[in-house]
C-alpha positions as CSV (number, residue, x, y, z in Angstrom):
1,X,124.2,103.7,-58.8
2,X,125.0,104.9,-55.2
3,X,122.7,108.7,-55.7
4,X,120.1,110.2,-53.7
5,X,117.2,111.0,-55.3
6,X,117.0,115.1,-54.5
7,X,114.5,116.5,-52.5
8,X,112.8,117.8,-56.0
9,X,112.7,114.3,-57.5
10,X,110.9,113.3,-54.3
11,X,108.5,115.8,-55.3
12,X,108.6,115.2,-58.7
13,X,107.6,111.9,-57.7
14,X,104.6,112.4,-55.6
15,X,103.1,114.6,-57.8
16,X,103.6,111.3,-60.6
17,X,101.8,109.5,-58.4
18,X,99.0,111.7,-57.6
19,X,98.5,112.1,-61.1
20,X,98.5,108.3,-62.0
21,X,97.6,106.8,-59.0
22,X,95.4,108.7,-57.2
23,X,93.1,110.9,-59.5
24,X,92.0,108.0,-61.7
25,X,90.1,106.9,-58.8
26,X,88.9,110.1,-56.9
27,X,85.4,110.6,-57.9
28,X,84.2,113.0,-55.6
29,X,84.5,116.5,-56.8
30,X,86.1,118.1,-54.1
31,X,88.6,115.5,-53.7
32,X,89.4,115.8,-56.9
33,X,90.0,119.5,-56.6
34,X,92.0,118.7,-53.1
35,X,94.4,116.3,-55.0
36,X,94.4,118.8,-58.4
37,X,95.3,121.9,-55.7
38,X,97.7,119.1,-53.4
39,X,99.8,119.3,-57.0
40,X,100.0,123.0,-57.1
41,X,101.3,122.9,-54.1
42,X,103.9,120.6,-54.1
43,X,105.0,122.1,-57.5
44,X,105.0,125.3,-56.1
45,X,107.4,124.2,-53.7
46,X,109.9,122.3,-56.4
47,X,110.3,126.1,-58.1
48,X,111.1,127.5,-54.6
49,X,113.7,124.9,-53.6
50,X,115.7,125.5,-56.7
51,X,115.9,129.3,-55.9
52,X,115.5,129.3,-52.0
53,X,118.8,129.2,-50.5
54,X,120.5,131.5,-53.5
55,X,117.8,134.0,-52.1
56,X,118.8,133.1,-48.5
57,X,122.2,134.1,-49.2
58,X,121.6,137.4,-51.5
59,X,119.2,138.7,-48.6
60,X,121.8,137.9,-46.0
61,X,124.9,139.9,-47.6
62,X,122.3,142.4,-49.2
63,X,120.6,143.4,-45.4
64,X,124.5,143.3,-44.0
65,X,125.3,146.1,-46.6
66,X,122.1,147.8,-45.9
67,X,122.9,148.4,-42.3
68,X,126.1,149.3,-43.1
69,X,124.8,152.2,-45.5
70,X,122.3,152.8,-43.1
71,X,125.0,153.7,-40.6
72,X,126.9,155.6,-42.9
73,X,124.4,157.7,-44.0
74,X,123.1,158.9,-40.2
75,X,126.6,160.2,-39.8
76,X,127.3,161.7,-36.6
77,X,123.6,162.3,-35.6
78,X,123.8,161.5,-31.9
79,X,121.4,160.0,-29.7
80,X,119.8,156.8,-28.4
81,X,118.7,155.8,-32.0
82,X,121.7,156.8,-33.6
83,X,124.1,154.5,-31.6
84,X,122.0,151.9,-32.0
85,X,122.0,151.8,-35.5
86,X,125.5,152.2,-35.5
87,X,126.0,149.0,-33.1
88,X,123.6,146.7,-35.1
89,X,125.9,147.9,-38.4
90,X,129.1,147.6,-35.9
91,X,127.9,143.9,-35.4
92,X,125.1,142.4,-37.9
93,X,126.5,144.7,-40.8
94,X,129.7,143.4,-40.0
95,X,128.7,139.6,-41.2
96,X,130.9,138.1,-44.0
97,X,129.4,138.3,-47.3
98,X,128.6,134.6,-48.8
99,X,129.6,133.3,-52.2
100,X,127.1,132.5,-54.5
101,X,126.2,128.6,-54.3
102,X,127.5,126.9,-57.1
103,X,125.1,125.5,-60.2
104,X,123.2,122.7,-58.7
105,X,122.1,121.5,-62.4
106,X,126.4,121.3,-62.6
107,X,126.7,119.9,-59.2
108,X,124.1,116.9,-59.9
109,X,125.6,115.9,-62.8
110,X,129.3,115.7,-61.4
111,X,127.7,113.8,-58.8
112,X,126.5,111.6,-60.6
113,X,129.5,110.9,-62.5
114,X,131.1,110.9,-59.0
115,X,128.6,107.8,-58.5
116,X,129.3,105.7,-61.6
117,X,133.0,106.5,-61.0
118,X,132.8,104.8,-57.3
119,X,130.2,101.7,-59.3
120,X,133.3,101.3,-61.9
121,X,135.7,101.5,-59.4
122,X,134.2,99.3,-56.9
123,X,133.8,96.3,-60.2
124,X,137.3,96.8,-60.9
125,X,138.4,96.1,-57.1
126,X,136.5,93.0,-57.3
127,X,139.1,91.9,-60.3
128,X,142.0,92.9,-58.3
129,X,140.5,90.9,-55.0
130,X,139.4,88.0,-57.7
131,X,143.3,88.1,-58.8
132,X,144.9,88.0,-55.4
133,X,146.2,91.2,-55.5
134,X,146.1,92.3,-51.5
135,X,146.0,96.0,-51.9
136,X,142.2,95.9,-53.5
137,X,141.4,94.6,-49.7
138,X,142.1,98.2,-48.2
139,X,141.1,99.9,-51.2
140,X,137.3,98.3,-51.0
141,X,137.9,98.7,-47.2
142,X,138.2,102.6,-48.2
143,X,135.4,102.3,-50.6
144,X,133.1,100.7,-48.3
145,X,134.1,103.7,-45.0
146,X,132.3,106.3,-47.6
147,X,129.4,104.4,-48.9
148,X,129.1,103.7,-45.1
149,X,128.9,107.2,-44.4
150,X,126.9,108.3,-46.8
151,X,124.2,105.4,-45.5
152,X,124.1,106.5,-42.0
153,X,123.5,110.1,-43.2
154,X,120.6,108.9,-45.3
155,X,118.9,107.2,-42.8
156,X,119.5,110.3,-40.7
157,X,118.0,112.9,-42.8
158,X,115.5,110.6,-44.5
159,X,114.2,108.0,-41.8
160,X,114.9,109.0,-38.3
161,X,115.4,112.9,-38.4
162,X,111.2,114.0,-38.1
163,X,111.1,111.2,-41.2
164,X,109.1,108.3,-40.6
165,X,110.4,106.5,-37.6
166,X,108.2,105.4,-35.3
167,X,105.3,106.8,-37.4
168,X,102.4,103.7,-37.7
């Protein structure tokens, strides 16, 4: 299946192995507590990415309306202070509101019907390029242009972009 694991099944994952892997064999104490306390963290962090950018985005249209009631409720007091708050509502206040991001439990499982859909679809072009049938030729080209895409941005984000490039 062409997926990326999320950045919570990464998690998810080192935590697995911390558990399995590495804690059987710690024997020292404090280690122990340092891998035990590691696993916190890290699930700590899982339950923050699920609700982080929602937050992100509820603070930004929520601090946009406060300086706009802010502003609204100085009135016409005049002086330095005043106008200022009136600019920063007059600029920052005036900042789009943001939908809500959609349900990423939703949005992962379309994905990944997304995924088998492209699997299927790339098996069937292999019967129409097995039958002769030309057209399957630009269709895998097509194919081939998006998984290509999608490569490059995984080495990106994963490998070169502060990943582990160069690390050694």
């Amino acid at each position: 299946m062409f997926t990326t694991p999320s950045p919570d099944d990464m998690i998810e994952g080192v935590i697995a192995a911390l558990q399995n892997e590495i804690l059987p064999f710690v024997t020292n104490p404090k280690a122990q507590a340092a891998v035990l306390i590691s696993q916190a963290i890290l699930q700590m962090a899982r339950q923050s990415i699920a609700a982080h950018d929602n937050q992100i985005l509820d603070e930004h249209n929520s601090m946009s309306a406060t300086l706009r009631a802010i502003a609204g409720a100085i009135g016409d007091t005049t002086g330095p202070a005043a106008d200022a708050i009136r600019q920063r509502a007059a600029t920052l206040g005036a900042e789009p509101d943001y939908a809500p991001l959609p349900d990423m439990a939703e949005a992962v499982t379309r994905h990944r019907a997304l995924s088998l859909g492209l699997v299927d679809t790339l098996m069937d072009l292999d019967l129409l390029q097995r039958s002769g049938i030309g057209a399957a030729d630009t269709a895998l080209l097509i194919l081939r242009e998006h998984l290509g895409g999608r490569a490059v941005r995984d080495v990106q984000t994963l490998v070169v972009g502060a990943g582990m490039l160069g690390r050694g």
